[in-house]
DOTI-759630 format. One line per field, with one value per residue (C-alpha): x, y, z; residue number from 0. Coordinates in nm, 2 decimals. Layout:
<sites>
px X	...
py Y	...
pz Z	...
seq NUM	...
</sites>
This chain:
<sites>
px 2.87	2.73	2.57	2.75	2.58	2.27	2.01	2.01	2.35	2.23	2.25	1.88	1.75	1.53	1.35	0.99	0.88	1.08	1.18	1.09	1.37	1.31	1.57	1.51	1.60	1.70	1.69	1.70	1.67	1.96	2.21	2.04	2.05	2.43	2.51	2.32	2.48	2.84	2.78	2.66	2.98	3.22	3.04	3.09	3.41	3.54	3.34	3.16	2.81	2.55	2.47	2.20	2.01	1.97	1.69	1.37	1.17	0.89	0.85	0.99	0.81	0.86	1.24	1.36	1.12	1.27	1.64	1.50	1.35	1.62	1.80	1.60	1.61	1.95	1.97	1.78	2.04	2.32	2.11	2.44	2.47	2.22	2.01	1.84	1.71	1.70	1.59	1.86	1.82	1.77	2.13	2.28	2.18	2.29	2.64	2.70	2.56	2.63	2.81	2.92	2.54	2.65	2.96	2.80	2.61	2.45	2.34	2.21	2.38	2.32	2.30	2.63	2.80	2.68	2.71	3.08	3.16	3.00	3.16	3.52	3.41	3.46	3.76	3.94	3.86	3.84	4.25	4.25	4.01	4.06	3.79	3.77	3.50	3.48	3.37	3.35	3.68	3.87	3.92	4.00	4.19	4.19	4.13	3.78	3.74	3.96	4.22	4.26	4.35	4.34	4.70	4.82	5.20	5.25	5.55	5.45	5.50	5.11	5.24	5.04	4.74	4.78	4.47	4.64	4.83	4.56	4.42	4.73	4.70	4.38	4.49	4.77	4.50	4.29	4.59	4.77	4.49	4.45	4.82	4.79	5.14	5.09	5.39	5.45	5.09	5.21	5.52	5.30	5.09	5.39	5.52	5.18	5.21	5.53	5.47	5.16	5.33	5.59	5.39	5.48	5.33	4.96	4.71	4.46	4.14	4.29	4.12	4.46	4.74	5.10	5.42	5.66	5.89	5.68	5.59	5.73	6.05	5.91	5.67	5.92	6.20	5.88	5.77	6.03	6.26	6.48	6.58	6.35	6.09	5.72	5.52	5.19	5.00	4.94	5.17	5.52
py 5.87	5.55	5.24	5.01	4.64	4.66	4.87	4.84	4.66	4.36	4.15	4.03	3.97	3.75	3.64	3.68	3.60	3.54	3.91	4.05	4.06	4.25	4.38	4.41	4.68	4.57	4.86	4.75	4.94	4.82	4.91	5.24	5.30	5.19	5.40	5.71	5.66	5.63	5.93	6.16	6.02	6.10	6.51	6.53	6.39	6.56	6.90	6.91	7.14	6.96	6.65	6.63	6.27	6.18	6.02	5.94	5.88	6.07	5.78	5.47	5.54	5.25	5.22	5.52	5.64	5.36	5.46	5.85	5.76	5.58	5.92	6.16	5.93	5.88	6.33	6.40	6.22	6.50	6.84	7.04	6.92	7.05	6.79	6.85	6.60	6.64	6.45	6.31	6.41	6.78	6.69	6.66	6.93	7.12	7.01	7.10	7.48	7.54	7.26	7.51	7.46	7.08	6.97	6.59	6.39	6.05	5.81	5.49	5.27	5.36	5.70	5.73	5.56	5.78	6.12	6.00	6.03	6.34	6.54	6.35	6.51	6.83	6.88	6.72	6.32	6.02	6.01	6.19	6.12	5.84	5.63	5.42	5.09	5.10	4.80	4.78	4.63	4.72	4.98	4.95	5.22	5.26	5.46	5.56	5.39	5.06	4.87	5.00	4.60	4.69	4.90	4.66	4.48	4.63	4.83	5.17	5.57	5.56	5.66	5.54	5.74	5.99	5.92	5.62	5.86	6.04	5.70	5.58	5.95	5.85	5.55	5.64	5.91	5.67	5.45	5.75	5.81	5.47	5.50	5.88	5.92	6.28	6.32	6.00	6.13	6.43	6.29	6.05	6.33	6.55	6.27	6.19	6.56	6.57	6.29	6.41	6.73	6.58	6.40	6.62	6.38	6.35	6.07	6.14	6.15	6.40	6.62	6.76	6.63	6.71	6.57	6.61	6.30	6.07	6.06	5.66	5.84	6.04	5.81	5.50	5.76	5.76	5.46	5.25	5.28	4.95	4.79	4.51	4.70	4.68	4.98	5.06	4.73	4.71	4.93	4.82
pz 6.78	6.59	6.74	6.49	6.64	6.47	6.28	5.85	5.95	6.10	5.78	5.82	5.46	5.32	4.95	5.00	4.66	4.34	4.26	4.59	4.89	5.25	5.50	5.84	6.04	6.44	6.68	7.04	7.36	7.54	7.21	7.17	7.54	7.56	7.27	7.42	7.74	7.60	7.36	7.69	7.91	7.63	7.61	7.99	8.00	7.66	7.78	7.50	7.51	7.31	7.12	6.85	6.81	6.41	6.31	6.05	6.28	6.09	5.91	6.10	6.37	6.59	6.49	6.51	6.81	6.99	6.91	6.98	7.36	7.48	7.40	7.57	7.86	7.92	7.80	8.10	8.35	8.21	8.23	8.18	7.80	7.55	7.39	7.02	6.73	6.37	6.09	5.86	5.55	5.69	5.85	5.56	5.41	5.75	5.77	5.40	5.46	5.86	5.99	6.32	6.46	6.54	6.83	6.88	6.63	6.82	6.54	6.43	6.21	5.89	5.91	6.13	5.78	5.58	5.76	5.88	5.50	5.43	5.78	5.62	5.30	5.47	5.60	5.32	5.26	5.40	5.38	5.73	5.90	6.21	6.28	6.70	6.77	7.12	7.34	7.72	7.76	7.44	7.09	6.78	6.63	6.21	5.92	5.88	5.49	5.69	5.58	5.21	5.10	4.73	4.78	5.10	5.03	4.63	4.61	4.49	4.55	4.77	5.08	5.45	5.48	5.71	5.88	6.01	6.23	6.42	6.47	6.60	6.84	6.95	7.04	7.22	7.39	7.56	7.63	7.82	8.01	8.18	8.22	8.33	8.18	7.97	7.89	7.67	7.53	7.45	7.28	7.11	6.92	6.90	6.66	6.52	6.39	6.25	6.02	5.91	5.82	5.66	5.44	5.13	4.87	4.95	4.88	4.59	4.86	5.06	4.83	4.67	4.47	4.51	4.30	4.61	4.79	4.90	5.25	5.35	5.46	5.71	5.83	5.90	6.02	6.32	6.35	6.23	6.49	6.40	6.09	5.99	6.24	6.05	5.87	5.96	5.90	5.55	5.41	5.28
seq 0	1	2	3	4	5	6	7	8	9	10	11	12	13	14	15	16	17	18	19	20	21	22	23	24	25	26	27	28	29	30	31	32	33	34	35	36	37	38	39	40	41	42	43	44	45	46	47	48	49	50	51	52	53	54	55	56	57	58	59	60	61	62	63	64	65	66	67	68	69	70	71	72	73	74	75	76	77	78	79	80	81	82	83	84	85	86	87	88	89	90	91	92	93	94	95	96	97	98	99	100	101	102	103	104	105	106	107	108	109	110	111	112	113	114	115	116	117	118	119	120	121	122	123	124	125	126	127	128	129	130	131	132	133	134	135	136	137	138	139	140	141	142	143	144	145	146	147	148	149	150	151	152	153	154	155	156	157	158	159	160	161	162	163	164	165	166	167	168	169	170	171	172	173	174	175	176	177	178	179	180	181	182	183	184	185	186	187	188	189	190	191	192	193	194	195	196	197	198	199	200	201	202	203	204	205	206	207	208	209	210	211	212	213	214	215	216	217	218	219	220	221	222	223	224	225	226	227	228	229	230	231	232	233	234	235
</sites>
C-alpha cells in the first residue's frame, strides 16, 4: 500500500545557490493517517494477517516518525492484524532472500515506487503486474509501469501487456462488489485468465521470450466483441 499524494513526490524543488538544488520532502498526518487507515480496512476486509510499515526513519526522524505514528495509531484500532516496521533498505534486502515473512507492505511514496518494482521483479516483470490509485469516490485501474506511450498506435507483433488484464480483473473486482453481482465477476476473471493464457508470444519484461503467435488474437477474440470495437487503450 503507497501514499502516492505526497512525500519525495511532491515536486517541491528549489536552486539554493548556483550549483546547489534542495527537494523537499511533505509528509502530513492526515495523508499518512488516510493511507494507514485504508491499508488496515483493505487487511480486514481482504483477511489478510499482518502489515509491516516501511520506513527510514532512523534518519529522517521527523518525516518518517510522523508517517510511522500515524501508523501505530490507526494499528491499535484493528488488534486482530499484526502490526511490524522495518527499515527500507533492510526491506529490500528481505524480499530478495525471504519474501514469505511479508503479506502487507504500507509505504510512503518513494519507497512504495521503488519496492513495487522490485516485488514485480519477482514474480516475473513489470509486464504482469496490475497496478489501482484509489480515491474516496473513484479507481484507476492500469499497468503498473502505465501507459507504455513509446509502443501506443505503431503496428507491430508487441502484443497488450498482459498485466493490462489483471488490472482490468481488479477492476471489474471492486466493480462487482458494489454491484454484488459474482457471477458476472467470476465471468469477468474467468476471461481475464484465458487471455492471459493464451498469450503464447510473451512481452520481453515478462522475464522470458517466446517466438509463438502473437497474443492480439486472443486478446481481441475477448475484448473485442464487435467489429470496429477498440483494443485495450493504447494498443492497436
Amino acid at each position: 500500500m503507497r501514499e502516492n499524494t505526497e512525500g519525495l513526490y511532491s515536486g517541491i524543488e528549489h536552486e539554493v545557490v548556483p550549483g546547489v538544488v534542495e527537494s523537499i520532502k511533505v509528509i502530513s498526518e492526515k495523508a499518512s493517517t488516510r493511507i494507514s487507515r485504508f491499508a488496515f480496512e483493505h487487511a480486514r476486509k481482504n483477511k489478510r494477517k499482518k502489515i509491516h510499515c516501511i520506513h527510514k526513519a532512523n534518519i529522517m526522524k521527523l518525516s518518517d516518525g510522523l508517517f510511522l505514528r500515524c501508523a501505530r495509531t490507526i494499528s491499535k484500532e484493528y488488534p486482530e492484524i499484526t502490526y511490524g516496521e522495518h527499515i527500507v533498505d533492510n526491506t529490500c534486502m528481505q524480499l530478495v532472500m525471504n519474501p514469505y515473512q511479508y503479506d502487507m507492505l504500507l509505504l510512503e511514496n518513494f519507497y512504495g515506487d521503488i519496492i513495487s518494482d522490485l516485488c514485480a521483479g519477482l514474480v516475473g516483470g513489470l509486464g504482469l503486474v496490475p497496478g489501482a490509485n484509489f480515491g474516496h469516490e473513484c479507481a484507476i485501474f492500469e499497468a503498473v509501469h502505465g501507459s507504455a506511450p513509446d509502443i501506443a498506435g505503431k503496428i507491430s507483433p508487441i502484443p497488450p501487456p498482459c498485466c493490462d488484464l489483471p488490472a482490468d480483473a481488479a477492476a471489474s473486482r471492486r466493480s462487482r462488489r458494489r454491484m454484488e453481482d459474482p457471477q458476472r465477476h467470476r465471468r469477468s476473471l474467468s476471461r481475464s485468465h484465458e487471455t492471459h493464457a493464451g498469450c503464447g508470444r510473451q512481452r520481453g519484461n515478462f522475464g522470458v521470450r517466446r517466438r509463438h503467435h502473437s497474443g492480439h488474437g486472443t486478446a481481441k477474440s475477448h475484448f473485442c466483441r464487435r467489429r470496429n470495437t477498440c483494443a485495450p487503450v493504447g494498443y492497436s
